[in-house]
N, C-alpha and C positions, 0 to 999 in steps of 0.2 A: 391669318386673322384669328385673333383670340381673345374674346368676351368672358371676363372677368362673372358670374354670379354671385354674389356676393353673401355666404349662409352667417344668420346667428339666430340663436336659438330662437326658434318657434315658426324660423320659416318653413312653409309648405308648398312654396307654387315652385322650386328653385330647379327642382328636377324636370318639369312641367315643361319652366320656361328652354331648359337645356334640349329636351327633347323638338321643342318648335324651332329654334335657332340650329338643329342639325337636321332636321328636315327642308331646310334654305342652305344648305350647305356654310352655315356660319359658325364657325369651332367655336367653341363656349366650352368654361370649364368651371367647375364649384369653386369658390375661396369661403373657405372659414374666415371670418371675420378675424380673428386673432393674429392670423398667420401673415398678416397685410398684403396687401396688393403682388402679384406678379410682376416681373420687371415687364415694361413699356405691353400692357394692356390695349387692345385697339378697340374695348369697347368696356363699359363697367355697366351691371344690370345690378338693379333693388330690388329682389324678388317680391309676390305675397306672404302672407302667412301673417303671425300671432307675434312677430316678435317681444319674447317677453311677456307673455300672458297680454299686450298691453297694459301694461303697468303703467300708471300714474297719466298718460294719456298714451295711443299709438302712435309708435316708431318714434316716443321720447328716449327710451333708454336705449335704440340702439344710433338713434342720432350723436350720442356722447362717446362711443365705440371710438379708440384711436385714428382705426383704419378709414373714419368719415375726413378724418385732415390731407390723407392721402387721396381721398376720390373729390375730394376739392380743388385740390392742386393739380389733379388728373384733366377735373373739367375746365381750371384754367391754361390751361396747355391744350386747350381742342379734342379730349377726348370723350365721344359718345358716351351720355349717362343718362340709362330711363329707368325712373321709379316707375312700379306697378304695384296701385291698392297699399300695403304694408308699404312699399319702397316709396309709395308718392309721399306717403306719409312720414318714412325717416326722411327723405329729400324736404319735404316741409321742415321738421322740424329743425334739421340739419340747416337752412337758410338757403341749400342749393336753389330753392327754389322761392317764392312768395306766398302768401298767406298760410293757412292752414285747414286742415280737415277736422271737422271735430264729427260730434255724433249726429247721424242721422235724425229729419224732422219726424220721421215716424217713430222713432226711438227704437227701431227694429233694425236686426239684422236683414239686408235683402239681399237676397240670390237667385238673380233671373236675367237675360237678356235686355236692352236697349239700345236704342238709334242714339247715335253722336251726329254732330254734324262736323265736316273739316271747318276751320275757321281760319287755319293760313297753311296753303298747299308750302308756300316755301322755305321748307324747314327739311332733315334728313327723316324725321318720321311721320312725314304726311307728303313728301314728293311725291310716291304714288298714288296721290289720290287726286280729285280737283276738288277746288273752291267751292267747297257749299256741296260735295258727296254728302252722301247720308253711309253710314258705316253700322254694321249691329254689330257688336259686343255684349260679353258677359259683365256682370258684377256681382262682386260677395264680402259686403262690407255690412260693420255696425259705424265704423265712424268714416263715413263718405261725404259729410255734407262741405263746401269747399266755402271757407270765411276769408275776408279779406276788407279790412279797413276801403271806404270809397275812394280815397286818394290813390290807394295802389290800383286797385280796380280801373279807374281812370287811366292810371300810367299802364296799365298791360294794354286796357283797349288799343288805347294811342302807340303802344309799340309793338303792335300787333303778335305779341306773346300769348292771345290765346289759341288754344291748338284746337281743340272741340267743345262743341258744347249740347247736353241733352237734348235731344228732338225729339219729333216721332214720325213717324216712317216718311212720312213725305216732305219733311226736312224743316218743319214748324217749330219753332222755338216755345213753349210753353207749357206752363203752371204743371200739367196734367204729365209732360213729360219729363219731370227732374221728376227720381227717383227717391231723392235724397235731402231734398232744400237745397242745392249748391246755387250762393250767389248767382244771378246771372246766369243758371243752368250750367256753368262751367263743370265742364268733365276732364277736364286736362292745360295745364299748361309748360310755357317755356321758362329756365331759367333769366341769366340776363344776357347768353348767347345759346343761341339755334343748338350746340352739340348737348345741349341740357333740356331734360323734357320729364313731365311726372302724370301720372293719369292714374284715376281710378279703376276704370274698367279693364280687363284682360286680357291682351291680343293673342298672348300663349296659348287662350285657351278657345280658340276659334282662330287657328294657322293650321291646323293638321285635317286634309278633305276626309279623313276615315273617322271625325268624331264632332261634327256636327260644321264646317263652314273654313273661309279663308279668309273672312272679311279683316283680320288681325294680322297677318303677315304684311303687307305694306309699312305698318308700323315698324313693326321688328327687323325689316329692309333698311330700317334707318343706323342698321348697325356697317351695313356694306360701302356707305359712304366716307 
């Protein structure tokens, strides 16, 4: 089992996430963007990070990256792809996924913990959890807030494509607890199949018990399926 990370310039979390997926005993290995894919990948990861200064909006210039036609083609053949932060956002712009993130309601960068809540256990990266868990995660984003036309909005409710959505600790949905404006509090969702999934917040970086929690490895579990 070998999970593709997937580096182009300005990523930061790529080492991060390599080090959490080898603490779950899940091989994971750097890919330079340029270099394209590995042959038959059993899992492709979007890191964090700057890609590209974000330039012209985030994760536009690296959603244009050759290697996005190969992780397309990847996900339509079944294989595991989670954007995280940077990566939900080239998976946005990329179409792997639906709407987009732009800039936070505060206009601020924020980096601090929050409560998600599951919103469908049966996917590969929320099986470990139940229905309506409350989950703490990091985040560290300026452009987190999650936009989406109401019509799509609608079609993910109805096809129960969203994976979580901001809460707060006791698993309440509201105002107080999106971080960021994201529609709907959404913190994450699915492509147009289960093996596609994009989130803000950072399970890499709450998997490892020596540096602050494990509330994020059941996510990153969703590579062993």
């Amino acid at each position: 089992m070998t999970v593709a990370i997937v580096q182009f310039g300005g990523s930061n979390c790529d080492r991060d996430a390599r080090r959490a997926l080898a603490h779950l005993d899940i091989d994971a290995e750097l890919v330079w963007h340029e270099d394209g894919l590995p042959a038959d990948p059993t899992g492709i990861m979007l890191p964090g990070g700057f890609s590209y200064g974000d330039y012209l909006r985030a994760g536009a210039i690296a959603a244009n990256s050759p290697i996005m036609a190969e992780i397309r083609e990847a996900a339509d053949d079944g294989v595991p792809v989670l954007g995280v932060c940077n990566g939900a956002q080239i998976g946005s712009e990329s179409r792997l996924t639906p709407g987009a993130f732009t800039t936070n309601a505060s206009a601020r960068f924020q980096c601090e913990r929050v409560h998600v809540r599951v919103e469908n256990a049966d996917t590969p990266w929320t099986a470990n959890y139940e229905e309506g868990e409350v989950v703490e995660l990091p985040i560290a984003h300026g452009e987190g807030r999650f936009e989406v036309t109401d019509d799509h909005l609608a079609e993910l409710n109805d096809e129960n494509r969203i994976l979580f959505r901001y809460c707060d600790e006791t698993g309440a949905v509201t105002d107080e607890a999106n971080p960021n404006g994201s529609k709907e509090n959404v913190a994450g969702v699915l492509g147009h199949s289960k093996n596609v999934a994009v989130l803000m917040p950072h399970p890499e970086r709450i998997s490892l018990p020596d540096i602050g929690g494990t509330d994020g490895q059941g996510i990153l579990r969703g590579f062993e399926t």
